[in-house]
ZAKEZA-807167 format. One line per 3 residues: number of its first residue (from 1); their letters; for each residue z, y, x of C-alpha. Coordinates in steps of 0.02 Angstrom, whole numbers, always signed. Layout:
# ZAKEZA-807167
NUM = a = Z:Y:X ~ ...
This chain:
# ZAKEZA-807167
1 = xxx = -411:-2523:+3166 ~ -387:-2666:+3051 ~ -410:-2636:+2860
4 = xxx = -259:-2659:+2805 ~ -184:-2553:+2943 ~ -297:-2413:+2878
7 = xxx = -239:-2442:+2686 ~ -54:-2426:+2728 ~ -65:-2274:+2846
10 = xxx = -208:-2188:+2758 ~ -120:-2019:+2734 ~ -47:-2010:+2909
13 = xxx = -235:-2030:+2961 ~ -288:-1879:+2855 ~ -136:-1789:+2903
16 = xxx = -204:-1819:+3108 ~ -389:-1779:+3056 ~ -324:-1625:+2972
19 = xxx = -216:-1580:+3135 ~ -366:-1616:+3234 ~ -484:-1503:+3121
22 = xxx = -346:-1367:+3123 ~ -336:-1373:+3319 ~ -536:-1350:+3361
25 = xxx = -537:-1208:+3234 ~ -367:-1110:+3333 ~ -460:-1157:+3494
28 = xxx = -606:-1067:+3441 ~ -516:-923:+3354 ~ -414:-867:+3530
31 = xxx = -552:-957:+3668 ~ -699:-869:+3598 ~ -649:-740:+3443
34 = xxx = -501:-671:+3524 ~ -626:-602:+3648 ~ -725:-505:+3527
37 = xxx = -550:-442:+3433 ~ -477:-374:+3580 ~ -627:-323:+3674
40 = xxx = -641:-157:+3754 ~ -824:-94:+3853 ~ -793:-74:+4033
43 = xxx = -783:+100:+4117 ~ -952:+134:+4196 ~ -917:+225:+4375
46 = xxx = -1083:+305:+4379 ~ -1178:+351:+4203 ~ -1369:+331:+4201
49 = xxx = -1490:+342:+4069 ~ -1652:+245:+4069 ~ -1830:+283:+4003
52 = xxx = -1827:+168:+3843 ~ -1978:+83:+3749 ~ -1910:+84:+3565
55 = xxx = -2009:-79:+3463 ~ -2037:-107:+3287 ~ -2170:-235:+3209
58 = xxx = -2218:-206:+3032 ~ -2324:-290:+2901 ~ -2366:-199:+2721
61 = xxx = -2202:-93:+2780 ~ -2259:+54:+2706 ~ -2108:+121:+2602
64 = xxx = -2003:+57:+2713 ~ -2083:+167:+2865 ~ -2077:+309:+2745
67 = xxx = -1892:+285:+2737 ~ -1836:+234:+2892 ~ -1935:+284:+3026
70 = xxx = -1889:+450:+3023 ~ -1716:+374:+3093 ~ -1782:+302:+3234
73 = xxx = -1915:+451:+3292 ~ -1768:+599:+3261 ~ -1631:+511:+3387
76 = xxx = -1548:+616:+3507 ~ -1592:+562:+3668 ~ -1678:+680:+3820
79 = xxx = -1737:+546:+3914 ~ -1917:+488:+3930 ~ -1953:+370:+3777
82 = xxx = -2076:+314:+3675 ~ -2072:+224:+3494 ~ -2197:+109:+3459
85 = xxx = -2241:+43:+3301 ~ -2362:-104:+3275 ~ -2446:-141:+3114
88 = xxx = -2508:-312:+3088 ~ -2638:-321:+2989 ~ -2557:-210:+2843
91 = xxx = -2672:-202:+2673 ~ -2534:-52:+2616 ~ -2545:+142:+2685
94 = xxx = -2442:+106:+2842 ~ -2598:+136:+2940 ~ -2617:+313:+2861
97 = xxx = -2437:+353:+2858 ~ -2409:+316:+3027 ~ -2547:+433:+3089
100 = xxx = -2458:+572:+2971 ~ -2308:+529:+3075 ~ -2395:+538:+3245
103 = xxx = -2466:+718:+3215 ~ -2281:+773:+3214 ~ -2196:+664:+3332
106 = xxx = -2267:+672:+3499 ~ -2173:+500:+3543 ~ -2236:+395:+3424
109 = xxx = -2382:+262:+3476 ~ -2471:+170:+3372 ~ -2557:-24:+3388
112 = xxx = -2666:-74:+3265 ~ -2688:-257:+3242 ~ -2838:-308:+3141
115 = xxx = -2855:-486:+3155 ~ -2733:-625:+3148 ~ -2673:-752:+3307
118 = xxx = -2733:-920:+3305 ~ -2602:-1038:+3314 ~ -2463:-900:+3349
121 = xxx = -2388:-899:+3176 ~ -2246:-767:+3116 ~ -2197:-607:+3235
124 = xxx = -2209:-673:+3388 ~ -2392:-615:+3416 ~ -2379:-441:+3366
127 = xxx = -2211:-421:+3434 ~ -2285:-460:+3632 ~ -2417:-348:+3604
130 = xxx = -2305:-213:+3565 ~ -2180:-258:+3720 ~ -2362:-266:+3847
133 = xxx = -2393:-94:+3794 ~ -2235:-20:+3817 ~ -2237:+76:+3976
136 = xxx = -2052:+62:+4004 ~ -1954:-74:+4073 ~ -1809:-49:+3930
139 = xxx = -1842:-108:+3773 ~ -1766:-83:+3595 ~ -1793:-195:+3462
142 = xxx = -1776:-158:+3284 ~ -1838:-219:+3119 ~ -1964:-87:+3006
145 = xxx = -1835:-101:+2872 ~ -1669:-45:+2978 ~ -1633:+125:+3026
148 = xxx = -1504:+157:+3146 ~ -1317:+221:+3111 ~ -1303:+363:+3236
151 = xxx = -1434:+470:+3283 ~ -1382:+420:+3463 ~ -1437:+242:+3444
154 = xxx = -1552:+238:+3592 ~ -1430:+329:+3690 ~ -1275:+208:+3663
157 = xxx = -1381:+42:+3678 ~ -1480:+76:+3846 ~ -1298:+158:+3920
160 = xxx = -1252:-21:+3907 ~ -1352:-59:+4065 ~ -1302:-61:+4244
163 = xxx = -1330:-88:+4416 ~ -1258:-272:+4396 ~ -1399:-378:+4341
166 = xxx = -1383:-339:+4145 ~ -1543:-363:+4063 ~ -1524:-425:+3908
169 = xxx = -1390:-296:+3754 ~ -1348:-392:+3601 ~ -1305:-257:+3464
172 = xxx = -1241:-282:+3292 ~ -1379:-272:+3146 ~ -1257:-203:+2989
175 = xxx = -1323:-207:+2815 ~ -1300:-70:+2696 ~ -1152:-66:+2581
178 = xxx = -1192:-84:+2409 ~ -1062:-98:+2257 ~ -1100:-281:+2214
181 = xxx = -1016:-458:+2250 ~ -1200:-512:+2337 ~ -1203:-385:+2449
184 = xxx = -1012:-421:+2518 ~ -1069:-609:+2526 ~ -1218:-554:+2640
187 = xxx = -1114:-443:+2732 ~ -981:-570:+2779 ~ -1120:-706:+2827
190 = xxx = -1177:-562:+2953 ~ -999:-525:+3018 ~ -983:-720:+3054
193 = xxx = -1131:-736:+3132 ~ -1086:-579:+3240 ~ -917:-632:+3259
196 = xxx = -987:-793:+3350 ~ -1134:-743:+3427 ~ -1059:-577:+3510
199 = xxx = -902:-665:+3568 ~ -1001:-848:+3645 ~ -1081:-677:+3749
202 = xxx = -910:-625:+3795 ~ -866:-782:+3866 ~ -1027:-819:+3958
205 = xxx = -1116:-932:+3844 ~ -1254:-837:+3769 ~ -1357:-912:+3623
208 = xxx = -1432:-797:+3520 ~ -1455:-602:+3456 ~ -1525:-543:+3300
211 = xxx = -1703:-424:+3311 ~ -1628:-298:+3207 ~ -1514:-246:+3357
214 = xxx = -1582:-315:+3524 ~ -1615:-229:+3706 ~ -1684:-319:+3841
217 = xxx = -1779:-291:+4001 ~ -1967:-308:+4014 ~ -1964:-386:+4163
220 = xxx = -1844:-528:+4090 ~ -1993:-559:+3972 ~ -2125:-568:+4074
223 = xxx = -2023:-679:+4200 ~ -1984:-804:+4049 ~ -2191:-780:+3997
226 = xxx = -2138:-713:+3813 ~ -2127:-811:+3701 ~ -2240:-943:+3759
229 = xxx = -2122:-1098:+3747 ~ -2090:-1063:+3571 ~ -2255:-997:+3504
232 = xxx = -2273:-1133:+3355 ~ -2118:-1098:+3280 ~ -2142:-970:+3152
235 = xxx = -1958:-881:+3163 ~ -1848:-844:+3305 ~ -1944:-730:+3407
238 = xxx = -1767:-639:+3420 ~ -1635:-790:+3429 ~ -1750:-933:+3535
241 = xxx = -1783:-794:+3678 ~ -1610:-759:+3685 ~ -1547:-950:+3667
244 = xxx = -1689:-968:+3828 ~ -1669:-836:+3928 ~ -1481:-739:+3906
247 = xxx = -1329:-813:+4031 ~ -1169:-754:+4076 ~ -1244:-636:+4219
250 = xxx = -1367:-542:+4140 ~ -1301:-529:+3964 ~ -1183:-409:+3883
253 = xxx = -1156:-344:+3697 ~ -1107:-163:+3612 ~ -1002:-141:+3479
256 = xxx = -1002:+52:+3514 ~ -1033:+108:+3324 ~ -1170:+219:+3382
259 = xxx = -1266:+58:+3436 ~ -1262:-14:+3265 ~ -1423:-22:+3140
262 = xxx = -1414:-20:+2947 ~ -1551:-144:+2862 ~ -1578:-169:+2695
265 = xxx = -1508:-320:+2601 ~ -1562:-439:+2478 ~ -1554:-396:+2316
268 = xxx = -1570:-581:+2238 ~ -1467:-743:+2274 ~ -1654:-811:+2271
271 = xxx = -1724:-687:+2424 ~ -1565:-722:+2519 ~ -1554:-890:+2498
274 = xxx = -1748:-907:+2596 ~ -1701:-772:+2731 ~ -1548:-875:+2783
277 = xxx = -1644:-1035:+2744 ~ -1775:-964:+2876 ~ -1652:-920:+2995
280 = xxx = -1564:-1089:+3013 ~ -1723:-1176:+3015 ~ -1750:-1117:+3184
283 = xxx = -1566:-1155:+3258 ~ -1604:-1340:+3282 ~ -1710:-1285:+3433
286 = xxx = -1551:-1219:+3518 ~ -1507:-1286:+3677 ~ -1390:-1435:+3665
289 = xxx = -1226:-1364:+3726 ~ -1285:-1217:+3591 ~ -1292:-1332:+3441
292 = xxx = -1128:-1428:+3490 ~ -1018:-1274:+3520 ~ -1094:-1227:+3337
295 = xxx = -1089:-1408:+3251 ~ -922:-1436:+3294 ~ -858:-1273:+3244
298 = xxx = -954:-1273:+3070 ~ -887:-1469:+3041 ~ -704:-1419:+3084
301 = xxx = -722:-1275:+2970 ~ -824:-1378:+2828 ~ -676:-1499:+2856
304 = xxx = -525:-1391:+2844 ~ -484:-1359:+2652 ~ -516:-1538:+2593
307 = xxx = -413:-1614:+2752 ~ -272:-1481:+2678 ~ -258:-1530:+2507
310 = xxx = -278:-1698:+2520 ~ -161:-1688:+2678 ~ -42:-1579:+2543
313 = xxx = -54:-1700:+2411 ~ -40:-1855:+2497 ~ +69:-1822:+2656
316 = xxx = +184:-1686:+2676 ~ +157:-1517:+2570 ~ +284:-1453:+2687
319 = xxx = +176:-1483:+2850 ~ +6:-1445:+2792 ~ +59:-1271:+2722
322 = xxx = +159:-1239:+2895 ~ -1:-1272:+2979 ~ -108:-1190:+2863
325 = xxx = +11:-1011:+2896 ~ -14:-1038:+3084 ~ -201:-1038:+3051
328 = xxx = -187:-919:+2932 ~ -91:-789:+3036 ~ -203:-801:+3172
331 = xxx = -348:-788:+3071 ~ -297:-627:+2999 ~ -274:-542:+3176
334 = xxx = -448:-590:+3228 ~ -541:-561:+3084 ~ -427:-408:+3058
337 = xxx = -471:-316:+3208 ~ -656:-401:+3232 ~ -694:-322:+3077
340 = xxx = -623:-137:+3105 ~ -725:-126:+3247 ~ -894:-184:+3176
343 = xxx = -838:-62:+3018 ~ -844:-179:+2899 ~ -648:-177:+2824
346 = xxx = -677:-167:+2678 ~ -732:-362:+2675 ~ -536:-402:+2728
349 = xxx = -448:-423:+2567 ~ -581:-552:+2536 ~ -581:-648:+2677
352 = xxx = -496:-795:+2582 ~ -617:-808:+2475 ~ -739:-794:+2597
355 = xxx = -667:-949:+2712 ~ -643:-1072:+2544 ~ -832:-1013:+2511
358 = xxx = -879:-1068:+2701 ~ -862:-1268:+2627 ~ -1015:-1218:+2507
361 = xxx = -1116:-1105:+2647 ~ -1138:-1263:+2747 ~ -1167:-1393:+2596
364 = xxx = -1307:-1254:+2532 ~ -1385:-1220:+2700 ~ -1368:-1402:+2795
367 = xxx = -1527:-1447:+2747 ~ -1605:-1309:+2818 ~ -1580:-1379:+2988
370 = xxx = -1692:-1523:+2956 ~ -1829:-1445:+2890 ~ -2008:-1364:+2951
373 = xxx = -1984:-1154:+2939 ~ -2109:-1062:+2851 ~ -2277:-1015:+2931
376 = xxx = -2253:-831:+2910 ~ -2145:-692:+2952 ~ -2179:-580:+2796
């Protein structure tokens, strides 16, 4: 386009890129959301339960055990299973506490891991030690500092096998709700993340589950070799195994709200600000379809509010607000009914807030994607 064609049409063109942004966000909002909003768990014909191998890696975890564990050894589920806890190389009383714990629950097993992996930073080592030892081929992943909702938390996450290849459950990892403006920012981050990475399942493109919540097979693991192909990368022993090994065959997800955990969240803008930093750092290693499907979805997003007020003040007012309510109305149903069943309502008569503060999520944590992640998991 010629210069001066571009300064005499300039608003129509930010009207059309503001059309444009406005159409990849509906497309994602009733291809991939919609899925997720108006999802319902398929019947099972025959019920089964499964022996399950419950995992949780822990590091100076301590009070957290103390508080939490409890949760996890008390569930009620008849079925074989085992919980086993491995502490890596703790200086606290986790070693001591735990043993307290064993003499009363008969389930609990205990690694001790007294030296560190060479050249296997973060969880990754401890973690595969803890999944070699388990003697059953379902495993449950959880974090030392979550405790789960229900006392039938094993029960509801290994029902969600079957007899048609499923091998890898993604599960939703809720926070705690706590009366302050942090805590609803952390929760919403969580419910977008969920609201993306459970509904990509849904429509066969698995990418990613969070180690708070996450069931897979043993046999899925061993048949990938671990974590092997992503041992130098300090973070994503949860997301990069998914991203490799989940597709649209073997994958499902429960929302059941006796699959979900409770974890503890930050209490500092500070401690956030690293976990998510961490987090993102490990995304660029997402397969390329992955990090498309997700770049152009953040960019449209990112894109949105600026493309509507300048399209507003420049354009048509009329237009870009008729557009906006189209968006708008949509976005309400989804996030409306995505949220009721993940139980987090309460975050609805913010959500407007929440989607203007989206722009400054992805300014804060763009740069994240570019740099080298931490060489610990603690």
């Amino acid at each position: 386009m010629k210069p001066s064609l571009f300064l005499e049409h300039w608003p129509l063109i930010l009207f059309v890129a503001f059309c444009v942004a406005t159409g990849i966000q509906l497309f994602y909002f009733l291809f991939f959301f919609s899925r997720l909003a108006f999802y319902k768990a398929p019947r099972k014909k025959n019920s089964q339960t499964h022996p399950v191998s419950v995992v949780i890696c822990g590091r100076d975890e301590a009070d957290n055990l103390a508080n939490y564990l409890p949760g996890v050894l008390v569930q009620d589920f008849k079925t074989s299973h085992e919980v086993i806890v491995v502490n890596d190389n703790s200086y606290d009383d986790s070693k001591y506490l735990l043993e307290e714990f064993r003499k009363i629950y008969k389930q609990l097993k205990i690694v001790e891991l007294t030296q560190e992996a060479k050249m296997i930073p973060g969880k990754r080592y401890p973690l595969s030690v803890g999944i070699k030892t388990a003697k059953h081929e379902i495993l449950l992943l959880t974090d030392a500092d979550c405790v789960p909702a229900t006392e039938h938390w094993i029960e509801s996450m290994q029902n969600a096998y079957d007899d048609d290849g499923t091998e890898i459950i993604l599960g939703y990892g809720a926070y705690h709700k706590k009366k302050s403006f942090l805590n609803k920012v952390i929760r919403w981050e969580t419910f977008h993340a969920a609201l993306q990475y459970l509904s990509y399942a849904l429509a066969g493109t698995p990418y990613m589950g969070v180690g708070r919540n996450l069931s897979y097979k043993k046999a899925v693991f061993m048949r990938h070799k671990g974590f092997s192909s992503h041992n130098n990368i300090p973070g994503g022993d949860d997301d990069l195994f998914i991203n490799m090994a989940a597709n649209k065959k073997n994958t499902t997800i429960n929302i059941d709200p006796n699959s979900f955990t409770l974890s503890l969240p930050a209490t500092s803008w500070s401690q956030w600000f690293r976990q998510k930093k961490r987090h993102y750092s490990t995304s660029k290693y997402y397969k390329p379809l992955h990090k498309i499907l997700l770049g152009l979805y953040a960019f449209s997003q990112f894109l949105f509010y600026p493309l509507l007020i300048t399209s507003c003040i420049f354009y048509n007012w009329q237009l870009g607000v008729g557009i906006f309510g189209i968006r708008l109305f949509i976005q309400v149903v989804i996030y409306w009914k995505t949220l009721q069943k993940l139980n987090e309502k309460d975050l609805m008569p913010l959500f407007l807030f929440f989607d203007l503060w989206m722009f400054f999520y992805y300014i804060i944590f763009s740069f994240s994607l570019v740099t080298k992640p931490r060489p610990t998991w603690k």
